[in-house]
N, C-alpha and C positions, 0 to 999 in steps of 0.2 A: 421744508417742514413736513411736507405730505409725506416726501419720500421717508424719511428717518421714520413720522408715525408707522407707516406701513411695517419697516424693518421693525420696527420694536413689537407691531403684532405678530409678525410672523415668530419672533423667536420666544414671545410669549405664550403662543399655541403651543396645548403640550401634546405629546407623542411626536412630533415632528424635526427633533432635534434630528443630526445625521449621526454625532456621536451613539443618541437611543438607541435607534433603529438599522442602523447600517450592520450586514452582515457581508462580511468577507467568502468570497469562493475560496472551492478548496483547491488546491495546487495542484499538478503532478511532473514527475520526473519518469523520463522512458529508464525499463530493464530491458538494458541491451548489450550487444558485443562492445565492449570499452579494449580501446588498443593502448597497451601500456608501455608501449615502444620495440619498434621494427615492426614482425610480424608476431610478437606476443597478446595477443585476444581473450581477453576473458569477459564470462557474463556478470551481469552485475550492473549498477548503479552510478554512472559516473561522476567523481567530484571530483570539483578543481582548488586541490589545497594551497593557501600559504599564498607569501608573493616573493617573488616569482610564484605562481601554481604550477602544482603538478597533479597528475592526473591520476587518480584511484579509480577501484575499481572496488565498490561496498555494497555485500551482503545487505539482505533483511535481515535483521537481528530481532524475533520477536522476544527473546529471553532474557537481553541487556538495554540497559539502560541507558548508556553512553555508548557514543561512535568512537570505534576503535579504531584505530591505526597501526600499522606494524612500523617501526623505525628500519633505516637500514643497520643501526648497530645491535637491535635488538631481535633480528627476524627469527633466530632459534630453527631455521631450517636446519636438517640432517647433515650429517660431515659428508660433504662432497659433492653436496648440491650446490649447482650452478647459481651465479648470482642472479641471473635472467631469470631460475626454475623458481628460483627462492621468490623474487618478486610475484612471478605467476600464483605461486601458491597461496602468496598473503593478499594480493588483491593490490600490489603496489607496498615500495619501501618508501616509508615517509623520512624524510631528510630535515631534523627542524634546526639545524644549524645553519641551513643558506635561507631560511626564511624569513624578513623583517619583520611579518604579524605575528610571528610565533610568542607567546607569551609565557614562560615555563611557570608561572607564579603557582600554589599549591592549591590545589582546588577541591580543600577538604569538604566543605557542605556538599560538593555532589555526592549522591547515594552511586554506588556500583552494583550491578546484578547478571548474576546471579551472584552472591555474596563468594568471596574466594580470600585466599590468604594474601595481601599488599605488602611486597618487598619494596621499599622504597629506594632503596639500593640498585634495583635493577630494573624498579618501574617509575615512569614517566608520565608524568598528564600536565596539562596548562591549557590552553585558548589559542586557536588558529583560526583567521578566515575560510569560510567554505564557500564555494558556488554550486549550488546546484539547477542546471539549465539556468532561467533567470531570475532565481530568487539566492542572495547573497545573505550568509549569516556572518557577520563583520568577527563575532568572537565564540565561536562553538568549544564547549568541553571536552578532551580527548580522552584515552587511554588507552594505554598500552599493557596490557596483560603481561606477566611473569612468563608462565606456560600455560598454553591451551590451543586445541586442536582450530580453533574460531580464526577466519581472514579475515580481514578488514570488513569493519561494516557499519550499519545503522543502526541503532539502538533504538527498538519501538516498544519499548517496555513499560508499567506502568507508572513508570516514574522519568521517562523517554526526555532526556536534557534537549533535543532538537523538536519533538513536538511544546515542551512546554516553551521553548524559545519564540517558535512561530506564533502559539497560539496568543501568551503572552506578550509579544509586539504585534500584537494584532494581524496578523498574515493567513491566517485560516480560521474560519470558524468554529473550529473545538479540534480535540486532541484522538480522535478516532483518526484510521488509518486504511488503505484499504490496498491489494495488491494482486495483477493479474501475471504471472511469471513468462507469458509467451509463450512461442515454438521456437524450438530449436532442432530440428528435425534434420535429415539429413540432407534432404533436397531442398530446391529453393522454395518451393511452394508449402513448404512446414517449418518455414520460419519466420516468424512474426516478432516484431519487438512488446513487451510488455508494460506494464506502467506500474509506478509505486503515486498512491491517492494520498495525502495527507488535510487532513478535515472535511474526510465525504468519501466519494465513490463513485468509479464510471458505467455510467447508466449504458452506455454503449455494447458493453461486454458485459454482463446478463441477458441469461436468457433461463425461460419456465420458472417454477416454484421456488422461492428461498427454501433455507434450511438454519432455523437460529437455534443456538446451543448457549449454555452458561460459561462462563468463563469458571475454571478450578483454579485450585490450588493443590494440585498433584502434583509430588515433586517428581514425581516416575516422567513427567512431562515438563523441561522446563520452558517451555511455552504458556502451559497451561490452559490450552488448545485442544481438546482433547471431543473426536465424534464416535458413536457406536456404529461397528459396522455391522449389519444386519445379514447380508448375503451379497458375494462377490457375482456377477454371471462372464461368460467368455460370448462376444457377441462378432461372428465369424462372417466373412465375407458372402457364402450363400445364404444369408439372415436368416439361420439357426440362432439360437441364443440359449446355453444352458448355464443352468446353475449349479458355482463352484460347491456350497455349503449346503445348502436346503436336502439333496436328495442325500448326503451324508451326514446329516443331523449333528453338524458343525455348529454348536455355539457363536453367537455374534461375540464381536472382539471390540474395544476400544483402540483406536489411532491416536497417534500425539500427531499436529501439522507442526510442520517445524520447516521456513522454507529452506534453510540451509541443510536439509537434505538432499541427497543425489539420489534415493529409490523409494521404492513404494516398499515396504517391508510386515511382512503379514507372519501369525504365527504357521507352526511348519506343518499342522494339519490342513492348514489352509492351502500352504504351499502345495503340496505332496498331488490335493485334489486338482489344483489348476494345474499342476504340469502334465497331467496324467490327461486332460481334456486338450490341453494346448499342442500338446505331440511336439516334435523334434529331435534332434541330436544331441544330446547333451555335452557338452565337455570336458567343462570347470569350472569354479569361481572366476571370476575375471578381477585382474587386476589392474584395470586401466584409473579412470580420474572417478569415476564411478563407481565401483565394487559392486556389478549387477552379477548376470549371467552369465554364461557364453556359450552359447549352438550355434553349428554349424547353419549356415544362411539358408542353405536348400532344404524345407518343410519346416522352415522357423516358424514361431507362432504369428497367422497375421490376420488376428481376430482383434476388437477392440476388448477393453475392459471396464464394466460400467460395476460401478460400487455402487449398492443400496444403504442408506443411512438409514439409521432407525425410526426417524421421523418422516418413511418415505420419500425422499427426494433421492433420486437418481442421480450419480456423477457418473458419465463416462469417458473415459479417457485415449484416445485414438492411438490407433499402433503406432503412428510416426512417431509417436513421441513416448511409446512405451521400450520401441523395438528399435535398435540404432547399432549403428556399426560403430565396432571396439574402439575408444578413443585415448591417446596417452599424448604427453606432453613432454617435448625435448630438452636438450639445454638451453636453448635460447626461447623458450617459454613460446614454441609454438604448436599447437594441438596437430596431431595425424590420425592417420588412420592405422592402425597396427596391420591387419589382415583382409582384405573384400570376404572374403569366405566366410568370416566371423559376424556374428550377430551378438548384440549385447541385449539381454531382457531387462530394463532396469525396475528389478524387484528382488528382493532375498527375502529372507526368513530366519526365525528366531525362536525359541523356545521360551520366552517370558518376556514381559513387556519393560520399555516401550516400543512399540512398533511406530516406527514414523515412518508419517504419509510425506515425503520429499518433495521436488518439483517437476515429477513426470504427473503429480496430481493437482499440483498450483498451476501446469499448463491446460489443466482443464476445469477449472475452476475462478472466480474470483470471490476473494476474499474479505470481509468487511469487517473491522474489530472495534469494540466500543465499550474501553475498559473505565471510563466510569459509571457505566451503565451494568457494568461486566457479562455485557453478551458478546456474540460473535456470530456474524449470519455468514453463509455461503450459497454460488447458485453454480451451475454449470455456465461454463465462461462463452460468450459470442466474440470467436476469433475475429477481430476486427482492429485496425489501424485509425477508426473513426476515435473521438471522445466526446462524450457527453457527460461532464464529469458536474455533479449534485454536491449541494452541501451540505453536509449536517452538523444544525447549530447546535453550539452550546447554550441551554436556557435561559444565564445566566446574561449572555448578550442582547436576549430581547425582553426580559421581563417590564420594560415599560411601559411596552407597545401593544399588551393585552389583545392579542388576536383569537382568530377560533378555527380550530381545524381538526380533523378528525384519524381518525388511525388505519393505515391505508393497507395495515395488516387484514382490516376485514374485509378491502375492496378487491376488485380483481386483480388477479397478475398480469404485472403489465409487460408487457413485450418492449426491447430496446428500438428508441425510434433512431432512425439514420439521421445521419449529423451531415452536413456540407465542411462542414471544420470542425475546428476545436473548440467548444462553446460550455459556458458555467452555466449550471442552472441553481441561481441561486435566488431566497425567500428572501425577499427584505421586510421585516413585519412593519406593517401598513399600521394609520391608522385609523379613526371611521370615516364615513362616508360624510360624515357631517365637517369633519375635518377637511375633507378632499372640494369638499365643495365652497368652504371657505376661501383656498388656493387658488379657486377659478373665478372668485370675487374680486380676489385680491389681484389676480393677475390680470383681470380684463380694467379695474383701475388704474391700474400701474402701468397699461398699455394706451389706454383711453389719456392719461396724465402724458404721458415722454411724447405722443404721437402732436397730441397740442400745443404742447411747450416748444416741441424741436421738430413736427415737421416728418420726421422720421421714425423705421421702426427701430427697434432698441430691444435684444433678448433678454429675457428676465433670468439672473442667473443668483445663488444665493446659497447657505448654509440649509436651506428646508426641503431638499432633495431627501428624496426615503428609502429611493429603491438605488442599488449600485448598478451601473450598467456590466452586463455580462463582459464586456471587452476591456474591465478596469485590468490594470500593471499592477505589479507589486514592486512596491520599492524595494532598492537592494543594497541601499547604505542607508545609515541615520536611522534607523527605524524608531517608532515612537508606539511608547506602551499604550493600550487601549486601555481606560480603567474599568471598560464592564466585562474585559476578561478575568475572572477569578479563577485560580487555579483548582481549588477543589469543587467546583460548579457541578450540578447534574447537567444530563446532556438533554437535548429533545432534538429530533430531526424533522427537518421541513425540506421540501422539496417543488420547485416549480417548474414544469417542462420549458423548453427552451420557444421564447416568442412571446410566453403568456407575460403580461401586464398587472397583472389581479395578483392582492396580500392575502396571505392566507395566515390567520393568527392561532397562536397559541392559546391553551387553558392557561389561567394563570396558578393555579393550583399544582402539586409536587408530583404533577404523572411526566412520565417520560414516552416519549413517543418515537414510533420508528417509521420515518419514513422511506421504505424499505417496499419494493416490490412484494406482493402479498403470495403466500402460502395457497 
């Protein structure tokens, strides 16, 4: 009798459900060399499609909405390209005729983006299993595009079928996204693998000031991603550091980020000032997987490049990963080296916009997007293989746990703390202290009751747990809808460092909050 009384208080105590209160960490998946068979390597995203799986290799898509797949009857490579080059190029040929979980059924409700014309004649979409590292989505939305220049990838758009999937079975704590691209350098020591964040961001790799921006709707951008660049400088190995724009009274320019960029692309006033500071050999355009530069290796440019945004914050970008030797791709989809003598500058230019900043600038950078909030912050990236990956909730998952916490935009900038592992730092909203104190009533009854009756001691274990532990799994079959994720929810972000114990609550009131390393 005792014991049932106690159970029916506990779940009579409000704020202390786990359904309320329980917030999910966010995920991540490394961006890294994915082998698509033999010695064919590409960067990217690795997912293990279909059953049998087979193994792609998927872009960021910040522009689409749905994960793409290339078919191999549909790859649309060039006449005479190799079947090997063909796969390299798309990121993998998905094959849904030997797949059992393939489902071709029509899957008109999904929205597509960027809007484009749907031959249904020669386009394909249905539901496939995916794995990504250890989180398995049992029926993800596909398609296959008519024509278009795009390889396979992920759709983090804002109407993104794999985030509303997650966040919607509950698997992450809101539909923001975040992504740090790596090194890929030539040498070993400037190559780092990078990570794709889904409901948060790794605290790990930040470092100094953010830099948050609005989210557009310029279609010159279809990211809609878009920072002012203020003044470029060339910052040279005897630490001189001049500026490309300022002493030629160059106009600041607007950038689109678009990761699936290959260069940093500036208009050609812009151009014309840095090469003429950068010195070297000139050549030609380069026509490797890139379409950067090409100089001669000996007095190549081997200064870094640090972009000033307009809101002050500094991105600087190191040569290893500005300056790289000429790379192309064979018939059997394996990268080489064209030339040692040759150096590739990965930046062009343009005479009208849009200028997209590619991933020689996502390797110096991470990225944080929060399109129902419709901002987008970014900091200069801390190369690092640590993660300390944060959550950021949807507000909609804690509003009945009325916490109080404050806007961390005003506090200091926090510096990324080193991690021993791989650790979540995620906010479970608490409830008060009056309530906690009840738990320690009830617990030492409940202990004082088992220990007399049996003698022994007996863990008290129960649905009124509040906080997740940071080493929770994610399930990867069966999933089960959460019903305080609503899809069109506002966001609020909460953040607890890794170790601390203490809830930190929300306003209950319609503000949105960033829990975001401060300016």
């Amino acid at each position: 009798m005792l014991q049932a009384l106690l159970f029916s208080l506990l779940l009579a105590t409000p704020g202390l459900s786990r359904s309320d209160c329980e917030v999910h960490p966010a995920i991540s998946f490394p961006i890294q060399n994915v082998t698509l068979g033999g010695e064919s390597v590409k960067r990217g995203v690795e997912a293990n499609v279909g059953s049998p799986s087979q193994t792609m290799c998927l872009d960021i898509l910040g522009d689409w909405n749905n994960t793409i797949l290339w078919s191999n009857t549909n790859a649309q490579c060039s006449a005479g390209t190799s079947a090997a080059l063909c796969a390299w190029y798309r990121g993998g040929l998905y094959r849904d005729t030997v797949s059992r979980s393939w489902d071709p059924a029509t899957q008109t409700e999904v929205e597509f983006s960027p809007p484009i014309i749907l031959n249904e004649s020669t386009t394909w979409w249905g539901t496939d299993r995916f794995r990504f590292k250890m989180t398995t989505l049992p029926k993800l939305p596909i398609f296959t595009p008519v024509t278009t220049g795009e390889t396979s990838g992920i759709g983090l758009g804002r109407n993104s079928t794999v985030l509303n999937y997650l966040f919607t079975n509950g698997l992450i704590p809101s539909r923001t996204w975040s992504m740090f691209y790596g090194w890929e350098g030539a040498e070993a020591e400037h190559q780092l693998d990078g990570n794709l964040v889904l409901g948060g961001y790794d605290k790990a790799k930040i470092t100094g000031p953010n830099s948050t921006h609005s989210i557009t709707t310029d279609t010159d951008c279809s990211t809609n991603l878009i920072i002012e660049v203020a003044d470029i400088s060339v910052d040279m190995p005897n630490g001189t550091t001049t500026s490309v724009m300022t002493p030629r009274k160059i106009p600041s320019f607007q950038a689109c980020l678009n990761p699936t960029g290959r260069v940093i692309a500036v208009p050609n006033n812009v151009w014309e000032a840095f090469s003429s500071l950068a010195g070297g050999d000139f050549i030609a355009e380069s026509r490797s997987i890139i379409w950067g530069k090409n100089y001669m290796a000996g007095g190549v440019f081997s200064g870094n490049l640090t972009i000033k945004l307009s809101t002050g914050v500094n991105i600087t970008v190191p040569n290893h990963q500005l300056v790289r030797p000429e790379i192309l791709v064979d018939d059997a989809g394996k990268r080489y080296i064209t030339n040692d003598t040759i150096r590739e500058i990965y930046m062009t230019n343009g005479s009208s916009r849009p200028w997209v900043f590619g991933s020689p600038f996502f390797s110096a950078i991470q990225l944080h997007v929060n399109d129902e909030e419709g901002k987008f912050t970014l900091w200069q990236a801390n190369p690092t293989s640590k993660e300390d990956l944060v959550a950021v909730v949807d507000k909609t998952a804690t509003t009945t746990c009325t916490p109080n916490s404050t806007d961390p935009r005003t506090s200091p900038t926090q510096r990324p703390q080193k991690s021993k592992g791989r650790s979540n730092n995620v906010v479970a909203i608490g409830a008060s202290i009056g309530v906690v104190a009840i738990f320690v009533i009830l617990g030492g009854i409940i202990y004082t009751f088992y220990y007399r009756r049996r003698h022994a001691h007996q863990p008290i274990r129960g649905d009124s747990a509040i906080a997740l532990d940071s080493e929770t799994t994610f399930p990867t079959d069966d999933l089960v809808k959460n019903p305080l994720h609503e899809a069109d929810a506002e966001t609020g972000v909460s953040m607890l460092p890794s170790g601390q114990g203490n809830h930190h609550e929300l306003p209950s009131e319609h503000q949105i909050w960033h829990e975001l390393p401060a300016r």
